[in-house]
C-alpha positions, -999 to +999 in steps of 0.1 A: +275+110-699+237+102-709+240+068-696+248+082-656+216+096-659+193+067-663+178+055-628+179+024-615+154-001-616+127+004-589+130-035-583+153-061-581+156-099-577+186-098-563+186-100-525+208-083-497+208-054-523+187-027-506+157-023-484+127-025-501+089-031-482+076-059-472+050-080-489+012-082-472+012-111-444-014-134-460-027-165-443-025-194-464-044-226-468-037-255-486-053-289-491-046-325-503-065-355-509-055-388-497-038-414-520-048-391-551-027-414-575-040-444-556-073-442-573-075-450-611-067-422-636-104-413-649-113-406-613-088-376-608-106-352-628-135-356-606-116-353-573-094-320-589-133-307-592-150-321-561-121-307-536-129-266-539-166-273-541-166-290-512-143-264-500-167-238-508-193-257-490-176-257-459-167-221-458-205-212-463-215-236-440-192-224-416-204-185-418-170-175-434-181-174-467-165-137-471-126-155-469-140-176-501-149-147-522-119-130-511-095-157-516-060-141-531-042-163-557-064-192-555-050-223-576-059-263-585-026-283-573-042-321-593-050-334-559-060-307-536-059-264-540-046-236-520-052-195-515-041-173-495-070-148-470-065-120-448-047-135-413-071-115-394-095-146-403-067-174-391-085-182-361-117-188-374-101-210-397-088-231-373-122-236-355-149-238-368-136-242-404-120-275-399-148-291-381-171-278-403-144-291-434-153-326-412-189-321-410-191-319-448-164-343-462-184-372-440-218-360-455-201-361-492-185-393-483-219-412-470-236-399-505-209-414-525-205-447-517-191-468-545-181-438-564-150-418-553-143-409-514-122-376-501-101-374-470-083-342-468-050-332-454-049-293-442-024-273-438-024-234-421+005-209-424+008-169-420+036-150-439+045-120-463+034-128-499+035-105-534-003-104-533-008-072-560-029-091-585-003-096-612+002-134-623+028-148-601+017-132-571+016-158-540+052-172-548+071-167-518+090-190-487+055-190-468+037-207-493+067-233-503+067-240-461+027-247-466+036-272-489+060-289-469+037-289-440+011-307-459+032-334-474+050-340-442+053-373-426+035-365-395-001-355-410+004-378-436+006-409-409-021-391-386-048-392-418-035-429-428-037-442-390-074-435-383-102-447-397-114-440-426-152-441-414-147-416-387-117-390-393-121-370-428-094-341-418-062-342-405-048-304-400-011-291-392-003-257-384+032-240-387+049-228-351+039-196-364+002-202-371+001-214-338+015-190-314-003-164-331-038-179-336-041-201-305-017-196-279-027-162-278-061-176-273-081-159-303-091-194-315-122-211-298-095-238-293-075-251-263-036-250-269-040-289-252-064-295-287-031-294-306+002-320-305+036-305-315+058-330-338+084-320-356+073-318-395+102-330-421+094-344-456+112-374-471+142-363-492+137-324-486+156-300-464+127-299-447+123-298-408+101-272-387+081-275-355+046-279-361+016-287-341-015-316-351-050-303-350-079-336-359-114-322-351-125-360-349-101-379-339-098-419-337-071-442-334-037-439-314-030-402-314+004-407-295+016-436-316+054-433-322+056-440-355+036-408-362+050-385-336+088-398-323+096-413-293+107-379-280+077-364-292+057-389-272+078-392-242+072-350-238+035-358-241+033-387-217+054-370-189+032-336-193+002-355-188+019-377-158+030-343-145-006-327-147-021-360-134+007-360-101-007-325-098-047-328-097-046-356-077-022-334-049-047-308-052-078-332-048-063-347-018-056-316-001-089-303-003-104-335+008-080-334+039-067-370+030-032-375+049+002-376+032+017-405+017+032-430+042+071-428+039+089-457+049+115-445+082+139-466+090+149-471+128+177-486+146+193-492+183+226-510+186+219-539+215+188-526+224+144-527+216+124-502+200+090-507+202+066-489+181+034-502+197+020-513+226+041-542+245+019-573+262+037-593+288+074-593+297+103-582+277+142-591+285+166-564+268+206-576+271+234-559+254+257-585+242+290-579+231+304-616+217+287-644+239+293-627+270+262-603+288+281-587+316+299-612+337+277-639+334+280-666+301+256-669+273+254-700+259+251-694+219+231-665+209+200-682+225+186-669+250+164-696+271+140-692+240+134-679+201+160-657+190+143-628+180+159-609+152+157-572+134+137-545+145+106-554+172+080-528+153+047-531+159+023-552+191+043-576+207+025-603+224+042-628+250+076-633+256+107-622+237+139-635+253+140-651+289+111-640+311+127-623+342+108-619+376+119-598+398+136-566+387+145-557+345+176-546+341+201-548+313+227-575+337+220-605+360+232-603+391 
């Protein structure tokens, strides 16, 4: 029949339903500004426009001006803007972008003093995205994860616990972003430059690891109420462990001696002597009140009763002084 021979669609929404290719991987950056709808309504038209030019500032500034030209599906959000790059850029992105990003929100910031200020929140993914120029292209799990990342709680409370004077940019990267950009080592960053937390976002199903990147820091960066007490217990005992470590290392290369460990010694009904012994010294082993055959009065012994271990220099007498020969009984 004529309809049998009608093809089927070359795509389909519906997922699970065959193989089809996947989408370019496309780094993606978005931005926020802080408290947007804390300042009054006939400012927001001049933040929407101040945010990509100083975005476009910083890119130039930074020598990456090509991934501004070349920005796929750029868009406004109100309060900050995203696109998406090639991910062979990612690195650079991460430093010397965001410093730069620093560099020019505080110059922007001194020049508007008593007009409107802009701190930005950053966020830095990498994932396959529809990127073939049609409308909707960009729309895609990576970039609603971007999202997520830049409203989450942890970069949210980094940017709103440091100073406003010193810290203009607070970054967070996905897991993803991470592994393949820095702890690979293609960024001209140190993996110890970034703090994992765990990214979730009030009243979403929202929770990814995620790692911190501020280019000027200030404030508490391992306050708890930013990163979790687990979070900040991992970080304390890494450091402690790396501290235990490089000061091992110093001390055996400066030859210093190991740590003193407390030993313990003992001798039923008897002296040990650690040190050097001045004068006489009377050893009896007593069972009850009785030395040998010969009666004890008490547990005195014609002078102090010396108790514990005798560690150490011993000076005098300890016990009865006993002229003649030492030995353990009286005859």
């Amino acid at each position: 029949m004529p309809q049998f021979d009608q093809s089927l669609p070359e795509t389909s929404a519906l997922p699970f339903s065959r193989s089809r290719e996947l989408p370019p991987y496309r780094g993606i950056v978005a931005v926020d500004a802080k408290d947007f709808t804390g300042h009054p309504a006939i400012e927001h038209g001049t933040i929407s426009q101040a945010v990509p030019h100083v975005l476009q500032r910083s890119f130039e500034r930074a020598d990456l001006a090509e991934v501004w030209h070349d920005r796929r599906f750029p868009a406004s959000t109100g309060d900050g803007y995203v696109f998406g790059f090639d991910p062979a850029w990612m690195p650079f992105l991460i430093h010397p972008w965001l410093h730069t990003l620093q560099e020019v929100l505080t110059e922007f910031n001194v020049h508007s003093i008593g007009t409107v200020r802009i701190r930005l929140r950053v966020s830095l993914h990498i994932g396959p995205l529809p990127d073939s120029g049609e409308e909707f292209d960009g729309n895609g799990t990576p970039r609603n994860d971007t999202h997520r990342l830049l409203d989450s709680r942890p970069v949210k409370a980094m940017l709103a616990a440091s100073n406003e004077s010193i810290t203009q940019v607070a970054a967070i990267l996905s897991d993803r972003c991470y592994q393949d950009a820095v702890v690979s080592g293609y960024t001209g960053r140190h993996p110890d430059h970034f703090i994992e937390v765990p990214a979730t976002v009030e009243g979403k199903r929202f929770d990814q690891r995620a790692w911190l990147y501020v280019p000027v820091p200030s404030g508490n960066l391992y306050d708890r109420r930013i990163l979790g007490d687990h979070v900040v217990e991992e970080q304390t005992a890494r450091r402690g462990q790396a501290d235990t470590v490089g000061r091992t290392s110093a001390g055996a290369a400066q030859g210093t001696p190991a740590p003193r460990v407390s030993v313990r010694q003992q001798a039923d009904r008897g002296n040990i002597n650690a040190g050097t012994v001045n004068g006489d010294q009377n050893v009896t082993n007593v069972r009850g009140d009785h030395a040998g055959r010969d009666f004890v009065r008490g547990d005195s012994f014609g002078g102090d009763y010396v108790a514990g271990h005798k560690a150490g220099t011993v000076q005098g007498n300890q016990g009865d002084t006993v002229h003649g020969k030492r030995n353990g009984r009286r005859r």
